[in-house]
C-alpha positions, 0 to 999 in steps of 0.5 A: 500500500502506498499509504504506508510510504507517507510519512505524518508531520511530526506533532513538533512541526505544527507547534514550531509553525504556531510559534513562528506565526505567533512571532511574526503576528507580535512583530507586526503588531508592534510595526503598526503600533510604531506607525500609529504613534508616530502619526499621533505625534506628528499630528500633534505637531500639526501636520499629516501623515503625507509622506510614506513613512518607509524609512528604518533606523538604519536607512536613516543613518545610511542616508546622513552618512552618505551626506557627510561622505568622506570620499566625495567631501575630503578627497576633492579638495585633500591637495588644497589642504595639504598647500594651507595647511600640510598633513597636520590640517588633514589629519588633525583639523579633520579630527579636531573639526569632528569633534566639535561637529559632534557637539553641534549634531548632539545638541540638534539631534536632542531637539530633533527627538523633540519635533521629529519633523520634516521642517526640521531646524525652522520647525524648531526655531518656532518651537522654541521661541516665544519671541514676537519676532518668531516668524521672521526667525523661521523665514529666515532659518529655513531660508539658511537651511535651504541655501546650504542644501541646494549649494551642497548639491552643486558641491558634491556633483561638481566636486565629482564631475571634476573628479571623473575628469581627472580619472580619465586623464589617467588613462588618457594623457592626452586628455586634457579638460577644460571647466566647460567638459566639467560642467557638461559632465555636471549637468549630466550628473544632476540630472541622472540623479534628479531621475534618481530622486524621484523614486518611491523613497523605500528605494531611497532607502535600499540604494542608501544602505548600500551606499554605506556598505560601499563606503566602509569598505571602500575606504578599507580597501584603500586604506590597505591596498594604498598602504601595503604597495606604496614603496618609500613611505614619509616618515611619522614626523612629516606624515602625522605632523607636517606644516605648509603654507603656499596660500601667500598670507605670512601667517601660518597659522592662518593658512593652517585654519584656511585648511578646515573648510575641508573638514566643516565641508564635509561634515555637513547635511547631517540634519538631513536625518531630520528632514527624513523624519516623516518618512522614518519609523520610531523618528524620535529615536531613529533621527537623533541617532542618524545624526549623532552615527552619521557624524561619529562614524564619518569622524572616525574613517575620515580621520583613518582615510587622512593618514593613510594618504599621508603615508602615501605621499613620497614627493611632497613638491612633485606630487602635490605642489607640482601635480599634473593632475587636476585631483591631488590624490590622483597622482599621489595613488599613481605614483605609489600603487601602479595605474592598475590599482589608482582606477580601482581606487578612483572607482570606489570614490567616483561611486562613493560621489555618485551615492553622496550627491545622491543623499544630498539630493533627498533632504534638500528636496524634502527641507523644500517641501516641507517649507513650502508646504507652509507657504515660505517658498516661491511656488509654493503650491507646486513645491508641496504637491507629491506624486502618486509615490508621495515623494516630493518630485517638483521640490526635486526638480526645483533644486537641481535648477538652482544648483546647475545656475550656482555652478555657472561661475565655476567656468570663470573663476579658479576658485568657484568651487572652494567658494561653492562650498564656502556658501554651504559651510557658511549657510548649514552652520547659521541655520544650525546656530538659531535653534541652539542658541535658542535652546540653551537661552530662551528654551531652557527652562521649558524645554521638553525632552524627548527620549535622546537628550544630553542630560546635564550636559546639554547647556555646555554642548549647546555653548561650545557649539555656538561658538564654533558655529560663530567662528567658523561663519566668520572665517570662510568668508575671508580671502584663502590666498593672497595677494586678493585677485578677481580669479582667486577671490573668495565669493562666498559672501556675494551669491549668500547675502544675494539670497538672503537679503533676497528673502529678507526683502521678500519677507518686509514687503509681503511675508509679515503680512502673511507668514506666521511660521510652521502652520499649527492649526491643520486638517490631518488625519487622527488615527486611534484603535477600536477594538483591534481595528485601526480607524483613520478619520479626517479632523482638525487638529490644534496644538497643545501648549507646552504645559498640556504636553507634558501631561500623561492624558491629553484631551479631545473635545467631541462635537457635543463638547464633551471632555474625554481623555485620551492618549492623542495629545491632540484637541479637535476642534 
């Protein structure tokens, strides 16, 4: 009989299968429980869930490191450096500007845990003033914030553009470019990642975990391969601690600072973990924390990155102050590893650039969107409108416009691009201050902590980072060589105090008349559970004040005015 052959499940196979779907049914339900109170949240904040929140811890993190990408940030402008500032600006500005970048990233991802919006730093300006001068302050911080973001994406795309360049010419000696081939090849590296950003953002997040696996590793295999074939190594004196000055200012010390805008540069557009928020599962946890990795991480393999380079130069004056390669570090990897292995080497780069312009991309264009969903942005109904995706497509589109029209003067002057991203460094660091300082001056009592904060040390943090912010605004604006000439001058402050004093004009004759900052009061979508079922319905929603917030039951007025409690933190109206 062939019934005898067929064997019977054992009884443990049936009970290994419950516990696993059991499993999977308490994972699912916490998932939409995060969800749930993550909506809850953001619409006590005022605003509805729009956006696909699709985003985990993880791809929060990868998409600020891939903004803080030390590859695309460091390696461009590495031979400037070295000739303000020798291999001790490198290495230990880079070290030295981290760690005080961490400050500043500390004290916004505390605030972030607080108001995990897309709006991100205007948002919490609004927050944590109580001046009547609050919109104003908005308009203008989101104004800064916006700039620095746009100007980053010129930076990155054009710093690669030239990067590629200088790649061919390696297999190519004839090849020589001109900066109308580089900005051809810039155009066309907007555009591609444009395409790129308009995509459902669970894509933004798969290309961006990859990007940090690319990154880590790439960074390894040229910190051993570069280090293992290069013959005829600096010693540790030169490498770790070598000085030079060919900026043609007589003070050294001078020309070593000049060397940092590398650094800040790269340590920028972290607060993008902010701008994702509405798109991020567990924001109050998972945003602070993409900060606060994103700058910890890119701080520690930037810093190995740096003095394995060091090691790798053998002719200071040939290979860097002589180089016959529009990219420094192009020559220095030639010299010491054989063509073969530079274009392994310069394809982990043009690949970690082409990723990190990619990032960029993503909180500009949701920092866009969210401004101009409140109105402070020109277009501003095309700006908010989302595609069937729920992605920001127009606010995309918007920026790479503006950073192709930023990118023209690179055509004339030798020194556009460190004053690109002097703009960026200049712009980021302003709208980082305001929220700090308001938090440890006017926010400081009344402040609500949301589950990452600094504790005791919060206040000391917010200090140092003021300060920093404040010098380092004020120094890259100021001439990188001398004697001052129409080529090498440093333009920063020109196209900064155009927009700036574009939209502070735009604000006296119409803005204040209008624009009252971050809209509190807006139709969204409360959520709440009934018996197992989870239920979506349309009303209007006011913020409560900061004495209701802290409370464990908040309240919502029914249509017959009733008081009930609930766990909303919302009132409707």
């Amino acid at each position: 009989m062939i019934w005898k052959h067929i064997k019977i499940p054992d009884r443990a196979f049936f009970q290994d299968k419950k516990k696993t779907d059991k499993i999977h049914e308490e994972r699912k339900r916490k998932r939409e429980e995060i969800m749930i109170n993550d909506e809850l949240l953001l619409a006590k904040l005022g605003y509805k869930q729009s956006l696909n929140r699709e985003l985990s811890t993880f791809s929060n993190f990868a998409i600020s490191f891939g903004c803080c990408s030390v590859l695309s940030g460091l390696l461009p402008m590495w031979g400037t450096t070295l000739l303000t500032g020798g291999t001790s600006a490198s290495i230990w500005g880079y070290l030295t500007v981290s760690l005080l970048t961490l400050c500043i990233g500390s004290s916004l991802a505390e605030i972030c845990s607080a108001f995990p919006t897309t709006g991100g730093l205007y948002f919490w300006t609004a927050q944590l003033s109580d001046s009547e001068w609050v919109p104003f302050m908005c308009w203008i911080v989101g104004y800064f914030n916006w700039l620095s973001l746009a100007v980053a994406i010129c930076a990155s795309d054009l710093g690669m553009a030239g990067f590629l360049t200088s790649a061919i010419s390696v297999t190519h000696p004839n090849f020589v470019t001109t900066p109308a081939i580089d900005y051809g090849i810039f155009i066309a590296i907007l555009l591609i990642h444009g395409w790129m950003n308009t995509w459902p953002v669970k894509y933004t997040g798969i290309i961006n975990n990859i990007s940090v696996l690319w990154h880590i590793m790439g960074i390894l295999f040229i910190v051993v391969c570069g280090l293992l074939l290069t013959p005829n190594k600096p010693s540790a004196s030169f490498a770790l601690g070598q000085t030079y000055n060919a900026s043609g200012f007589s003070s050294n010390g001078y020309a070593w600072l000049i060397g940092l805008l590398q650094a800040q540069f790269t340590l920028n557009g972290y607060d993008t973990a902010a701008h994702v928020s509405e798109e991020t599962r567990s924001a109050q946890r998972s945003s602070p924390i993409g900060i606060v990795m994103a700058i910890g991480i890119s701080a520690f393999v930037g810093t190995l990155l740096m003095i394995a380079c060091a090691f790798m130069i053998q002719d200071f004056d040939r290979q860097i102050v002589n180089s016959s390669f529009p990219m420094t570090i192009t020559q220095v990897f030639l010299d010491g590893t054989g063509i073969g292995w530079t274009m392994w080497f310069l394809v982990i780069i043009l690949v970690a650039m082409y990723f990190a312009g990619a990032a960029v991309i993503v909180g500009s264009s949701r920092q866009t969107y969210a401004f101009a969903r409140d109105g402070a942005m020109p277009f501003s109904k095309w700006l908010a409108k989302l595609t069937s995706s729920r992605v920001p497509a127009n606010a995309v589109w918007f920026n790479i416009a503006f950073a192709a029209i930023l990118g023209i003067p690179y055509l004339f002057s030798e020194v556009a691009f460190e004053t690109i991203v002097s703009i960026n460094t200049i712009s980021a660091n302003l709208s980082y201050f305001v929220p700090i300082w308001l938090r440890i001056t006017m926010a400081r009592k009344r402040f609500q902590k949301g589950p990452f904060h600094l504790g005791k040390w919060s206040i000391l943090c917010g200090i140092i980072s003021c300060a920093w912010i404040i010098f380092t605004s004020v120094f890259f604006i100021l001439p990188t060589q001398w004697p001052v000439t129409t080529n090498n001058m440093n333009f920063a402050a020109i196209p900064f105090v155009f927009v700036i004093g574009l939209a502070s004009l735009v604000y006296v004759i119409s803005g204040r008349k209008w624009f009252t900052g971050p809209v509190r009061n807006i139709d969204t979508v409360t959520i709440r559970k009934e018996d197992g079922q989870v239920i979506h319905e349309t009303r209007r929603v006011v913020l409560l004040s900061e004495d209701d917030s802290s409370s464990q039951n908040s309240w919502i007025l029914n249509a017959n005015q009733k008081i009930i409690p609930e766990h909303t933190g919302i009132v409707e109206g």
